[in-house]
ZASE-449647 format. One record per residue (C-alpha): x, y, z; residue number from 1. Coordinates in Angstrom, 1 decimal, padded with zeros to 4 digits. Layout:
[site [X, Y, Z], NUM]
...
This chain:
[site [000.0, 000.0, 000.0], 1]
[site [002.1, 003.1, -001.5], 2]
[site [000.3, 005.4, 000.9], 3]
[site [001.8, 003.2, 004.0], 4]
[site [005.5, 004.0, 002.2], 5]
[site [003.9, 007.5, 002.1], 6]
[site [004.0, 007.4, 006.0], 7]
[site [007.0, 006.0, 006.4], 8]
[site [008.9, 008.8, 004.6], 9]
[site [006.7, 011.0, 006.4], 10]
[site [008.1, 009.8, 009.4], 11]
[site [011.3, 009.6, 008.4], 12]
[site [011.5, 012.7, 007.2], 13]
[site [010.4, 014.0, 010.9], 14]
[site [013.1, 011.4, 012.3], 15]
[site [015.9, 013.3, 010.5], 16]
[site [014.8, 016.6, 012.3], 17]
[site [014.5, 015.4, 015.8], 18]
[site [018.1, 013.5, 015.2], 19]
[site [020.7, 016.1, 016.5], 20]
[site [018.5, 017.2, 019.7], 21]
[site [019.5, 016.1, 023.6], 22]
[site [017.3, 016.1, 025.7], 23]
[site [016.3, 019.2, 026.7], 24]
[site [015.6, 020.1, 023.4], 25]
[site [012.6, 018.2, 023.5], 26]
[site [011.3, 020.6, 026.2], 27]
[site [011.0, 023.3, 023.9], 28]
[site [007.7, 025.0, 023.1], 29]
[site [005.7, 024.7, 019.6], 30]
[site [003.4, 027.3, 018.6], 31]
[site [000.8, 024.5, 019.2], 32]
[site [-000.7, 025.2, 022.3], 33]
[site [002.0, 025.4, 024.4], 34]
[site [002.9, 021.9, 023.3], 35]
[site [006.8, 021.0, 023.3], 36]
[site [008.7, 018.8, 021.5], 37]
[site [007.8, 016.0, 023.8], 38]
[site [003.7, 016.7, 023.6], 39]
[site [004.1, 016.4, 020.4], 40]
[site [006.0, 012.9, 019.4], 41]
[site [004.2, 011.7, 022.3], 42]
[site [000.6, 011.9, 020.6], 43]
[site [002.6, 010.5, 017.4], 44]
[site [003.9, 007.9, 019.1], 45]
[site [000.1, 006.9, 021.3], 46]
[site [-001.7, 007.4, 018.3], 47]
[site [000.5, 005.1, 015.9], 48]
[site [000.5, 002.4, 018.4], 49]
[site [-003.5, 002.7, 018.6], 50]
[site [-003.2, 002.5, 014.4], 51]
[site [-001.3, -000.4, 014.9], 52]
[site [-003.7, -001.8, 017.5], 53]
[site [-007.0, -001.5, 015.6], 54]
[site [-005.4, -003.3, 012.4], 55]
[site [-005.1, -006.6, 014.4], 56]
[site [-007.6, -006.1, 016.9], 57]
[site [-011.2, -004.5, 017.1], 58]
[site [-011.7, -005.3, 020.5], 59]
[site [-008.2, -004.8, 021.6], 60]
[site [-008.6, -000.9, 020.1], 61]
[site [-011.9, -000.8, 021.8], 62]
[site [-010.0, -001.3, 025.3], 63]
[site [-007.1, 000.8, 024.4], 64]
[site [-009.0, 003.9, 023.6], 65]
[site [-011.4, 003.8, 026.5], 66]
[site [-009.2, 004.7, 028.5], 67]
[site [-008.5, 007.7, 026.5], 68]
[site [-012.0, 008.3, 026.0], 69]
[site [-012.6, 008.1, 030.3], 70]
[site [-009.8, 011.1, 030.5], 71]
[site [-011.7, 013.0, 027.9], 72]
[site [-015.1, 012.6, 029.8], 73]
[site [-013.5, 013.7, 033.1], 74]
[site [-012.4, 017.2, 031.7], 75]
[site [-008.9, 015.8, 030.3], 76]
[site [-007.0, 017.1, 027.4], 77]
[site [-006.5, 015.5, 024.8], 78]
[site [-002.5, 016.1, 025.7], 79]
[site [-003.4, 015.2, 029.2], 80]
[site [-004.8, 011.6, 028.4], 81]
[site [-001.5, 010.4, 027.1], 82]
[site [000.4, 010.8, 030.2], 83]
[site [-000.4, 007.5, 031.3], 84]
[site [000.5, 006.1, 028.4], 85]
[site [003.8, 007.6, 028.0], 86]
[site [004.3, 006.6, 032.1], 87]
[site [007.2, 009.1, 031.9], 88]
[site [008.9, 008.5, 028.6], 89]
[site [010.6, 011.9, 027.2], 90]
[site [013.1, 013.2, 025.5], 91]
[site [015.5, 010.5, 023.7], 92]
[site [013.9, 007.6, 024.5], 93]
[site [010.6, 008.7, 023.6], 94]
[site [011.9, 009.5, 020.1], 95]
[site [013.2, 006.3, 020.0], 96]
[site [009.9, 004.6, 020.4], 97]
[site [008.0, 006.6, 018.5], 98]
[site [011.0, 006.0, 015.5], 99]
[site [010.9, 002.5, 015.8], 100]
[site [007.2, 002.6, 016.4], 101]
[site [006.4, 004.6, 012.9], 102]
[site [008.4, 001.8, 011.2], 103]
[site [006.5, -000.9, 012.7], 104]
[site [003.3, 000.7, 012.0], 105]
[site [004.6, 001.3, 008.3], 106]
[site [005.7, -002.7, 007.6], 107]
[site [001.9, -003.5, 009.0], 108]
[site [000.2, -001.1, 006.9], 109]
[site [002.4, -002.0, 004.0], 110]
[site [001.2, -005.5, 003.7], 111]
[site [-002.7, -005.0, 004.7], 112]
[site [-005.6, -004.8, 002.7], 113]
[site [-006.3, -000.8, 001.5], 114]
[site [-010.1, -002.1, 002.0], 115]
[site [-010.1, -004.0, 005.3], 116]
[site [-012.4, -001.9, 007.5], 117]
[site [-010.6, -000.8, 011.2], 118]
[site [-012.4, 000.9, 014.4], 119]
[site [-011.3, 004.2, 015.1], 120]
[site [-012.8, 006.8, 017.9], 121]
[site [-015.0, 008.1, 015.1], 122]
[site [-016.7, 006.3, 012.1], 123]
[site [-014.8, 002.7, 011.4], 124]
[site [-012.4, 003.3, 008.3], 125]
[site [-010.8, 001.5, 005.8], 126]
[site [-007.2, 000.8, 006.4], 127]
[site [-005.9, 003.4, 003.7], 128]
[site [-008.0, 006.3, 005.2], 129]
[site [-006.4, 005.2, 008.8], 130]
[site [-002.7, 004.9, 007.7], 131]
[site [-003.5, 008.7, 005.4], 132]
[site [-004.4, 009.9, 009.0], 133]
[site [-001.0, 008.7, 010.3], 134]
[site [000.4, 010.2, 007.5], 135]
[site [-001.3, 013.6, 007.6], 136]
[site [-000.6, 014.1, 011.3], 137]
[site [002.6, 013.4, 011.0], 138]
[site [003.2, 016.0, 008.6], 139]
[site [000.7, 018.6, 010.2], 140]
[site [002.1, 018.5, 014.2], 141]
[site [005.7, 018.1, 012.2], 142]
[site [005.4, 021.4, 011.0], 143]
[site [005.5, 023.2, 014.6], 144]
[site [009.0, 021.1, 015.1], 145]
[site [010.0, 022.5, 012.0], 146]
[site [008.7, 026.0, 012.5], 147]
[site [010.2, 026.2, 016.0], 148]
[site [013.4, 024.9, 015.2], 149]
[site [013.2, 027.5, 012.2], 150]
[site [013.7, 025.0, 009.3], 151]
[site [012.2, 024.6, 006.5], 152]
[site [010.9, 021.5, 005.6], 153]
[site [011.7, 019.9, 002.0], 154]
[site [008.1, 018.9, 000.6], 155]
[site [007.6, 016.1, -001.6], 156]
[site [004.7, 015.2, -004.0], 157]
[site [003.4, 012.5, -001.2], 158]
[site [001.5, 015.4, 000.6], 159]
[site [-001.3, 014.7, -002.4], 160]
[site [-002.6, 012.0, 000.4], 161]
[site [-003.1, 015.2, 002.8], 162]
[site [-005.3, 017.7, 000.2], 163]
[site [-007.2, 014.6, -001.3], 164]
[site [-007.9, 014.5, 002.6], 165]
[site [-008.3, 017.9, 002.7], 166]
[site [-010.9, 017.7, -000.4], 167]
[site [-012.9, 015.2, 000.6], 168]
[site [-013.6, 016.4, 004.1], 169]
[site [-015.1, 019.6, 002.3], 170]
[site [-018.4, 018.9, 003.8], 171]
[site [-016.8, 018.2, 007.1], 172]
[site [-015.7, 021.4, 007.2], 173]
[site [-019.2, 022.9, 007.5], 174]
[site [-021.3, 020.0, 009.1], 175]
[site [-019.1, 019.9, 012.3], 176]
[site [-019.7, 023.9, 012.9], 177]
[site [-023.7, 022.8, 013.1], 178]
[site [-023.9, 024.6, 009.5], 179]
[site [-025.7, 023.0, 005.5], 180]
[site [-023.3, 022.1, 003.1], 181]
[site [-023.1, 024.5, 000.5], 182]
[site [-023.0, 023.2, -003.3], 183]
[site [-020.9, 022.9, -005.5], 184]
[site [-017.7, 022.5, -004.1], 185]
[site [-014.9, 024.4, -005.3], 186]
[site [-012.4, 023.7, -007.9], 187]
[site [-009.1, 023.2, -006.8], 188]
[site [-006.4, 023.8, -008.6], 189]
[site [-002.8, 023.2, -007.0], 190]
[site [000.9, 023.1, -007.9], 191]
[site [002.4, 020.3, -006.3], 192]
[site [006.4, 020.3, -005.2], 193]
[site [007.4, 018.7, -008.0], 194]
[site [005.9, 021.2, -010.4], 195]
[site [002.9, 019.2, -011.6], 196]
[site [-000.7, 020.5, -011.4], 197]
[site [-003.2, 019.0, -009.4], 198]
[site [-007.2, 019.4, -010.3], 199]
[site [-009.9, 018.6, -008.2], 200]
[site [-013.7, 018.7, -008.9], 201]
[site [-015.5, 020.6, -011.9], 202]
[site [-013.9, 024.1, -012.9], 203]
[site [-015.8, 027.0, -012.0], 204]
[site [-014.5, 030.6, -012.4], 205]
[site [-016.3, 031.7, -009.6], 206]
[site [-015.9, 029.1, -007.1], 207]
[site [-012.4, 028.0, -006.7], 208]
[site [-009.0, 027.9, -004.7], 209]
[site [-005.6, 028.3, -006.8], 210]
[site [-002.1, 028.3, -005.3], 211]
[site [000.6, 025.7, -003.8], 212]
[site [-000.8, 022.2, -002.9], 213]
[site [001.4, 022.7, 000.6], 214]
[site [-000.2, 025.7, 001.2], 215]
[site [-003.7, 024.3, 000.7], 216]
[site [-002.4, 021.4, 003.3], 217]
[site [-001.2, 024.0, 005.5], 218]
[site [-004.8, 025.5, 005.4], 219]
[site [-006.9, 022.6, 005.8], 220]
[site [-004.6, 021.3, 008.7], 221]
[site [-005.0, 024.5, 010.6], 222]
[site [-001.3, 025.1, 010.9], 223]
[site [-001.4, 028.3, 009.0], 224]
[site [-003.9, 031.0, 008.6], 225]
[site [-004.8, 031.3, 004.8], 226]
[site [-003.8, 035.0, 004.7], 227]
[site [-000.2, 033.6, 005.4], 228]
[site [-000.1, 031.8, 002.3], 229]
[site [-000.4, 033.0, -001.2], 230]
[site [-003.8, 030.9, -001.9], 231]
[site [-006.2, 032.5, -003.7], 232]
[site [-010.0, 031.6, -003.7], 233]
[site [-013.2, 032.9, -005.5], 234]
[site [-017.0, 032.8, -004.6], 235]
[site [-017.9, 032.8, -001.0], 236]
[site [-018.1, 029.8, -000.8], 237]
[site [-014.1, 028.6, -001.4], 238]
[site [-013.7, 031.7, 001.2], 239]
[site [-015.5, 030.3, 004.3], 240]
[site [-014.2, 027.0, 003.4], 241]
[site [-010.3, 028.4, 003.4], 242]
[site [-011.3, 030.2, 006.4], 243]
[site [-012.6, 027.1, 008.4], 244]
[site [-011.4, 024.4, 007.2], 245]
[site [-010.6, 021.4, 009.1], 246]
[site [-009.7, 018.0, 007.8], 247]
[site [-009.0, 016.0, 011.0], 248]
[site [-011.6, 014.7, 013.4], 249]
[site [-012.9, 016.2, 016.7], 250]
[site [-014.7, 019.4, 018.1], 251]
[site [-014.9, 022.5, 015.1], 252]
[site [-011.2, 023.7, 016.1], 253]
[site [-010.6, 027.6, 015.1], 254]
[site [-007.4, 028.3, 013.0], 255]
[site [-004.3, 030.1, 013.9], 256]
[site [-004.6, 033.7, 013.9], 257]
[site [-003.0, 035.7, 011.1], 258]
[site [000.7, 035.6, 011.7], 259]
[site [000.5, 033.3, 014.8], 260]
[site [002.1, 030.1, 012.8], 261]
[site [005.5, 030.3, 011.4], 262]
[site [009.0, 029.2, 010.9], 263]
[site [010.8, 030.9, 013.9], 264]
[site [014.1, 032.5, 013.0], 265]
[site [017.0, 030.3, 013.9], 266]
């Protein structure tokens, strides 16, 4: 499955990063929330393992999550609920896990069927759509390591797996903020890393978002604002999209102000 390859050089990619750093560099804070370093590999590293879980085991995923799902329901974080998990593990050693864990998770992903259907804390998925979510997480919390180590991350045309993601949760967008889909959806237009051109759904002058396919990933990830990037949308309808949208699950979460996300000077 090329999109399980897709998260392993995702991964890896985040691995090369995090190399260099001691310890206390993994106590630095993101523009995430207040996250560090270490709130962020952590989920990573809970979250692949549940990925890993649910492929072999309904049941077993059923278990592992309630107890994330209890935290939740007493007034947790979501950050919060992992400390348990993690029972301490920082710094090297968590990077470590979480390394060898995101190459596990890829071999097991690699060989399973794209179709086979796997519980999740939503909806159940097929095994792509679950392993795309690795992938696109990876990439999205990666980008407050890179921004607040002040690197630039070298992009690569697998980030398609994030906008088709981003596309197709359109409707998302606007159902989790209690509002009616509008029709149609916009036409997308995209230049990809490589150069290429991406198109998606039926061109309409009037209703449309042009620009760089990492900048629409950016968008729909809520890691930038869209009036940091150069995209460009038409019709009101691409506009509150591009101004809400949100392609991962949970609560309707607001986006980064304007100039609140970036790649800090190093």
């Amino acid at each position: 499955m090329q999109q399980a390859e897709d998260f392993r050089d995702e991964s890896r990619a985040l691995a090369a990063l995090l190399e260099p750093l001691v310890d206390l560099d993994f106590e630095k804070v993101t523009q995430f929330k207040g996250w560090t370093i270490n709130d962020v590999i952590g989920h990573l590293h809970m979250f692949n393992v549940a990925a890993d879980i649910t492929l072999k085991d309904g049941a077993a995923f059923g278990a592992f999550f309630a107890d994330i799902a209890k935290g939740l329901s007493q007034g947790k974080t979501l950050l919060e609920t992992q400390y348990p998990f993690l029972d301490g593990l920082r710094g090297r050693a968590l990077f470590e896990a979480w390394r060898d864990g995101a190459e596990q998770t890829a071999d097991n992903y690699t060989n399973a069927d794209p179709k086979a259907r796997v519980k999740w804390a939503g909806p159940d998925m097929s095994a792509r759509s679950s392993i795309t979510a690795r992938q696109m997480e990876t990439w999205a919390h990666g980008q407050e390591v890179f921004d607040v180590l002040g690197i630039a991350r070298q992009e690569a045309d697998r980030i398609k797996n994030i906008v088709h993601l981003g596309v197709n949760t359109f409707g998302w967008t606007f159902i989790n903020r209690g509002s009616s889909v509008p029709e149609p959806a916009p036409h997308l237009r995209l230049t990809a890393p490589s150069g290429a051109i991406w198109d998606w759904n039926e061109p309409q002058a009037d209703n449309s978002v042009a620009g760089s396919a990492v900048e629409f990933a950016q968008v729909v990830t809520q890691v930038r604002n869209i009036q940091d990037t150069s995209l460009v949308t038409a019709g009101q309808i691409a506009k509150d999209w591009m101004d809400f949208a949100q392609c991962f699950a949970g609560a309707a979460e607001t986006p980064p102000a304007k100039g609140k996300r970036f790649i800090k000077a190093s």
